[in-house]
PQR file with spaces between the fields and no chain letter, atoms N, CA, C, O and H, PARSE charges and radii, in Angstrom:
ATOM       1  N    UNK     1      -4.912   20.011    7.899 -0.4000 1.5000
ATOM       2  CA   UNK     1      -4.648   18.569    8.060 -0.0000 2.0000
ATOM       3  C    UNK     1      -3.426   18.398    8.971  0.5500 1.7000
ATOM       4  O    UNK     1      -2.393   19.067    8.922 -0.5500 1.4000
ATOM       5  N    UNK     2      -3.659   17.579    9.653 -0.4000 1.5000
ATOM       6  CA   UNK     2      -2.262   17.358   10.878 -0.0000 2.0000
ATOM       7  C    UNK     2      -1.504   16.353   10.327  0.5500 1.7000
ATOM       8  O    UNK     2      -1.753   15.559    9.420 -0.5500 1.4000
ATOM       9  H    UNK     2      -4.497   17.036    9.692  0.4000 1.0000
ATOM      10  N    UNK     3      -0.623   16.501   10.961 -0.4000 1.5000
ATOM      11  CA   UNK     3       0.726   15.383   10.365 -0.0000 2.0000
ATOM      12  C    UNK     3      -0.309   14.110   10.582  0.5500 1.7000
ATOM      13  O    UNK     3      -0.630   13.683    9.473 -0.5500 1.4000
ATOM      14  H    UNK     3      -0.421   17.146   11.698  0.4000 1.0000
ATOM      15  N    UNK     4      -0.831   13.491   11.474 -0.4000 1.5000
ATOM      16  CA   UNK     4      -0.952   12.306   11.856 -0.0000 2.0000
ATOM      17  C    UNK     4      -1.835   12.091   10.941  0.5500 1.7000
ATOM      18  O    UNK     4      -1.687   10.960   10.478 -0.5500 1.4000
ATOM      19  H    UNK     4      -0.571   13.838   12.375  0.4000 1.0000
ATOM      20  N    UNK     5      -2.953   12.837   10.321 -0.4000 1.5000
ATOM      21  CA   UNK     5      -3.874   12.841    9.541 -0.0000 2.0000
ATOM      22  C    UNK     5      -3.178   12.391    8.231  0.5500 1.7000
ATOM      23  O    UNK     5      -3.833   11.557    7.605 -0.5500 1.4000
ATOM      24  H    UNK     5      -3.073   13.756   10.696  0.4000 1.0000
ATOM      25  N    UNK     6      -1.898   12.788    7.630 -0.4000 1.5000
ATOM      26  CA   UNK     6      -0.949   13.132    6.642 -0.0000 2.0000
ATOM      27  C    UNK     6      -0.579   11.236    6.514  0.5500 1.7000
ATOM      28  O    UNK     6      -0.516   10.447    5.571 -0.5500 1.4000
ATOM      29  H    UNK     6      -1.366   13.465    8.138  0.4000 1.0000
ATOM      30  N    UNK     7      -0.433   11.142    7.770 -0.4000 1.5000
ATOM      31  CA   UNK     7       0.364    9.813    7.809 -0.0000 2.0000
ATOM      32  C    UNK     7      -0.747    8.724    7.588  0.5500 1.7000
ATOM      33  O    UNK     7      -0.649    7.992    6.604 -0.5500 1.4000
ATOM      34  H    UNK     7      -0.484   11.783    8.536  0.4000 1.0000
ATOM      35  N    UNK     8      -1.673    8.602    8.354 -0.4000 1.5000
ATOM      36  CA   UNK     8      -2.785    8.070    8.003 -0.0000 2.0000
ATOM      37  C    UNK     8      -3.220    7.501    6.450  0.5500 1.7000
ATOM      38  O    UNK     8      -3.403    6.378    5.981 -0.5500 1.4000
ATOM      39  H    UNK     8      -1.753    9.197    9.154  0.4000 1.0000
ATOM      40  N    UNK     9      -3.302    9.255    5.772 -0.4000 1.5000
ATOM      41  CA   UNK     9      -3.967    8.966    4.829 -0.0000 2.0000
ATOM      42  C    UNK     9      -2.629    8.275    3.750  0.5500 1.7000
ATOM      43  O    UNK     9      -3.018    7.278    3.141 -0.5500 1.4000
ATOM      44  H    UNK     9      -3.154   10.167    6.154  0.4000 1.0000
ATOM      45  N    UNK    10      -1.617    8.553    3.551 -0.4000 1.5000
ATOM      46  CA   UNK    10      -0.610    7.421    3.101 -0.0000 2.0000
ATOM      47  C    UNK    10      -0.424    6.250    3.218  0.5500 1.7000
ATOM      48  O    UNK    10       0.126    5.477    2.432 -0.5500 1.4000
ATOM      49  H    UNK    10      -1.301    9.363    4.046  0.4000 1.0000
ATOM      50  N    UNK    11      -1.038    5.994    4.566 -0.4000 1.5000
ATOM      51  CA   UNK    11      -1.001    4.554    4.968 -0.0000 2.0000
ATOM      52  C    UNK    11      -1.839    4.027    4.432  0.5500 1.7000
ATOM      53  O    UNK    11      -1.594    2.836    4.236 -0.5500 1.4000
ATOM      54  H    UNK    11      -1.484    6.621    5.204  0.4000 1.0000
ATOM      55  N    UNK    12      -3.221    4.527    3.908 -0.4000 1.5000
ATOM      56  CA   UNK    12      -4.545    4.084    3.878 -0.0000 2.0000
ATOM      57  C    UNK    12      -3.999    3.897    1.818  0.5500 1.7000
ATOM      58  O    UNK    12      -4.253    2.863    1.201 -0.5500 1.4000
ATOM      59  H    UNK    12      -3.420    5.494    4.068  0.4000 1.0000
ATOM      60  N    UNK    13      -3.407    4.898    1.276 -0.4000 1.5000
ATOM      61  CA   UNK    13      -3.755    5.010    0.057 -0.0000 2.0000
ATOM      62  C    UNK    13      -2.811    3.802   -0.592  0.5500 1.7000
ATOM      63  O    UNK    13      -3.096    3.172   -1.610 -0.5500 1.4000
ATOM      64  H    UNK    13      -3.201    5.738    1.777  0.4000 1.0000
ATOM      65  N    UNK    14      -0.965    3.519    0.679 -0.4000 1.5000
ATOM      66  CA   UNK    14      -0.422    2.845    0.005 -0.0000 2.0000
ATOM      67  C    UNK    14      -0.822    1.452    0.498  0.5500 1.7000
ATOM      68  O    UNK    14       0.126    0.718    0.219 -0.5500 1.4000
ATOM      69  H    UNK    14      -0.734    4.030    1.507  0.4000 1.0000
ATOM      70  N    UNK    15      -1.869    0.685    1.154 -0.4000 1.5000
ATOM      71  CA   UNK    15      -2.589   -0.217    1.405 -0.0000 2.0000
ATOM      72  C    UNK    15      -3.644   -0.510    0.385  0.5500 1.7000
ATOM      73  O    UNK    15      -4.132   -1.609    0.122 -0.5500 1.4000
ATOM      74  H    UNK    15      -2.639    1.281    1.381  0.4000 1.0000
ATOM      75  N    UNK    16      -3.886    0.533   -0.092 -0.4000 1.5000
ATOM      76  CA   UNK    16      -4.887    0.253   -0.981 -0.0000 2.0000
ATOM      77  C    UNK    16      -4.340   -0.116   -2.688  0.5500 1.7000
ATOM      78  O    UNK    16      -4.825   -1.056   -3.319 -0.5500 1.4000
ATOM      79  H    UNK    16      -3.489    1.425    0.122  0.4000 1.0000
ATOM      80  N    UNK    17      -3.584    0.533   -3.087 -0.4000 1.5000
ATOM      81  CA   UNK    17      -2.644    0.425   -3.901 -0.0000 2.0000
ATOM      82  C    UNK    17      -2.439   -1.182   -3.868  0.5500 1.7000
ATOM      83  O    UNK    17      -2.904   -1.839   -4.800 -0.5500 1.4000
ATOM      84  H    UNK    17      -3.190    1.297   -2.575  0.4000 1.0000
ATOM      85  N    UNK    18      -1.781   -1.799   -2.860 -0.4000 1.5000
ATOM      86  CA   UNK    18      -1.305   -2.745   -2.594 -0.0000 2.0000
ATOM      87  C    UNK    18      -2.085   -4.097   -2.716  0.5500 1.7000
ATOM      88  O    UNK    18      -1.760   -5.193   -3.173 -0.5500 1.4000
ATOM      89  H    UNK    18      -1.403   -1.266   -2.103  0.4000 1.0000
ATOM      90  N    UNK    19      -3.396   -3.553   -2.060 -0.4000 1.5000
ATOM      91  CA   UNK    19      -4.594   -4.624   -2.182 -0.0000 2.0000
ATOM      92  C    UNK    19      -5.192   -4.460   -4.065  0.5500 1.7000
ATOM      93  O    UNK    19      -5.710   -5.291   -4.811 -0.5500 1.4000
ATOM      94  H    UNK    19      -3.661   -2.663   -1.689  0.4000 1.0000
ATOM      95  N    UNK    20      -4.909   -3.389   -4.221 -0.4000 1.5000
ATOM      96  CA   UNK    20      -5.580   -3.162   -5.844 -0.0000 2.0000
ATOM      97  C    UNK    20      -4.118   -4.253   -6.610  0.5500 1.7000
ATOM      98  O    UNK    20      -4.292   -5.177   -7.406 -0.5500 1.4000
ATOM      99  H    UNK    20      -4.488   -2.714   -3.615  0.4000 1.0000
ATOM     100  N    UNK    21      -3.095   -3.889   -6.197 -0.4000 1.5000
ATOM     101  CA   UNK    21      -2.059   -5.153   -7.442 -0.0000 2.0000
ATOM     102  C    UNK    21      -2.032   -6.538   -6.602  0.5500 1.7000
ATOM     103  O    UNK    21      -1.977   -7.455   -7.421 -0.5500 1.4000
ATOM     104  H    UNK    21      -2.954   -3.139   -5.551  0.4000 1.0000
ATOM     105  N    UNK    22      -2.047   -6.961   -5.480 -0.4000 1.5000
ATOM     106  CA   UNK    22      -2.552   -8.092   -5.083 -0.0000 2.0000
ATOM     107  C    UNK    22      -3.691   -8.854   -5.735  0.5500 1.7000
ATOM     108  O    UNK    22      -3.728  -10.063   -5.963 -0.5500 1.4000
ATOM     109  H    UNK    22      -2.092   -6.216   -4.814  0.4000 1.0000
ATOM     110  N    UNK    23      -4.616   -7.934   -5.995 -0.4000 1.5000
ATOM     111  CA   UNK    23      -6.043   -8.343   -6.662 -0.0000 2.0000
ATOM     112  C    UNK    23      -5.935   -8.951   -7.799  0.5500 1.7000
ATOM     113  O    UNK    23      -6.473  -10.034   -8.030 -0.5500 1.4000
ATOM     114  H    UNK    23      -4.586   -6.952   -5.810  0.4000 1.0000
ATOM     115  N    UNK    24      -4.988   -8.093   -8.894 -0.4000 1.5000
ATOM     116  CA   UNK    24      -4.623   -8.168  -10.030 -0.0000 2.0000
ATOM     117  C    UNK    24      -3.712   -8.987  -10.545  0.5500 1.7000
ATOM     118  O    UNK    24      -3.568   -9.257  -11.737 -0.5500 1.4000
ATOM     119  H    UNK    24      -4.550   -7.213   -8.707  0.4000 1.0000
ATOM     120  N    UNK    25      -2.921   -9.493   -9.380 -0.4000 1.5000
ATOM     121  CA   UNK    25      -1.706  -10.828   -9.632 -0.0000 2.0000
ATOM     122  C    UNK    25      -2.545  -11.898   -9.662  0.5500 1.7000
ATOM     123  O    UNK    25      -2.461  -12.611  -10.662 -0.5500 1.4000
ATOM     124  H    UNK    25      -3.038   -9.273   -8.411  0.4000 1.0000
ATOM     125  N    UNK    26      -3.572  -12.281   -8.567 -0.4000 1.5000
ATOM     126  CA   UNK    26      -4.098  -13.246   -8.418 -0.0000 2.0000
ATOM     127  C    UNK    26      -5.059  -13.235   -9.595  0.5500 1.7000
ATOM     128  O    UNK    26      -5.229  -14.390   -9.983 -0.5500 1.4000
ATOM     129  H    UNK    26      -3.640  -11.702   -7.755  0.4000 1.0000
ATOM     130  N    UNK    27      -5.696  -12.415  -10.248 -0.4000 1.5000
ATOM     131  CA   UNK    27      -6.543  -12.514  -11.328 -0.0000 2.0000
ATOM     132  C    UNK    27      -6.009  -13.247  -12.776  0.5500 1.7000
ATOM     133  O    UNK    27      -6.573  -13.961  -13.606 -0.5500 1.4000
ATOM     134  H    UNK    27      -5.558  -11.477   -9.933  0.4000 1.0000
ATOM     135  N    UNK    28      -4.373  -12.597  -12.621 -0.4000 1.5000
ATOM     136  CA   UNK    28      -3.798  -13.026  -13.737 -0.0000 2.0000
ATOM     137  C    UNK    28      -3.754  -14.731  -13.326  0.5500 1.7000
ATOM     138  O    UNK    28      -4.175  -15.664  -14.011 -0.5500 1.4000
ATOM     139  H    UNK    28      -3.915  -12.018  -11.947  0.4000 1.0000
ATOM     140  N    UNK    29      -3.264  -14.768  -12.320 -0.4000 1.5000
ATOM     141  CA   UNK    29      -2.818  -16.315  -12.068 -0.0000 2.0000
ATOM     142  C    UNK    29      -3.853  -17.186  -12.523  0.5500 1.7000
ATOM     143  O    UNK    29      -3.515  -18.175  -13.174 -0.5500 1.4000
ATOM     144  H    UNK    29      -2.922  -14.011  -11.764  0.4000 1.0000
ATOM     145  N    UNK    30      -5.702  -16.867  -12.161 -0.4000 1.5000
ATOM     146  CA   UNK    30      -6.227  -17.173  -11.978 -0.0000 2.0000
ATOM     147  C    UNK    30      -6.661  -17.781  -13.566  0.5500 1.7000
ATOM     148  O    UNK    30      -6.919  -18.956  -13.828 -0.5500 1.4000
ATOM     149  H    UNK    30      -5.977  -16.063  -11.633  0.4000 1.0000
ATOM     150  N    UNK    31      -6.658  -16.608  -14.531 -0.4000 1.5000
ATOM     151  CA   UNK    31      -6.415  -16.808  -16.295 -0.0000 2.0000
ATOM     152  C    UNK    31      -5.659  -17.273  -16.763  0.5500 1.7000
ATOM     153  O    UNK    31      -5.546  -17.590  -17.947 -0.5500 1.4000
ATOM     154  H    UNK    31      -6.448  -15.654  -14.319  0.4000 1.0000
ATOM     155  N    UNK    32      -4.543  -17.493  -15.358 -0.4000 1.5000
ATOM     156  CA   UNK    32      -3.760  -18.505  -16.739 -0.0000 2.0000
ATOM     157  C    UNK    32      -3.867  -20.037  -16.583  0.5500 1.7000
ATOM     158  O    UNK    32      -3.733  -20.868  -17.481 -0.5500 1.4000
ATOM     159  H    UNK    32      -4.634  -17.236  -14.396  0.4000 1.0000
ATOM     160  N    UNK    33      -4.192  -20.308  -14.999 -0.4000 1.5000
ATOM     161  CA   UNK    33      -4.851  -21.324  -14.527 -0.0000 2.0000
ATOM     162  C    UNK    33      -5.601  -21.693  -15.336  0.5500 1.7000
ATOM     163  O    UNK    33      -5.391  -22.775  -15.885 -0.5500 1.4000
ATOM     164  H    UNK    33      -4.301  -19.633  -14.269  0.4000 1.0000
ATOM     165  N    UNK    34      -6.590  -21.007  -15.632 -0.4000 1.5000
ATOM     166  CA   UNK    34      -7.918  -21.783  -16.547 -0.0000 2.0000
ATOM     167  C    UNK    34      -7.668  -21.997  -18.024  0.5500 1.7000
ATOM     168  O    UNK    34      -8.386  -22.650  -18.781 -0.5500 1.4000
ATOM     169  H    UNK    34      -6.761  -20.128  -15.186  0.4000 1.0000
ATOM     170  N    UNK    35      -6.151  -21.125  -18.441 -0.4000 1.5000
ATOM     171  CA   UNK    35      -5.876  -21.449  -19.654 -0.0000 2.0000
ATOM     172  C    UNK    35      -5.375  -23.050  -19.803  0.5500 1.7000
ATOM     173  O    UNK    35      -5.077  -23.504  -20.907 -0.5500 1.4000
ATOM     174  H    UNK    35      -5.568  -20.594  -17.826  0.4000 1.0000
């Protein structure tokens, strides 16, 4: 694996991470909204 490959895939995993608790804030918001 090459560095750039290295960097990539960090970029990709801490984006994803990011979109996974984004998802999860708005879900909460979304439950408490309807509460």
């Amino acid at each position: 694996m090459s560095a750039l490959e290295r960097l990539g895939f960090s970029v990709a995993r801490q984006s994803g991470s990011h979109v996974r608790m984004v998802r999860g804030a708005r879900r909460v918001t979304v439950a408490s909204a309807v509460d």
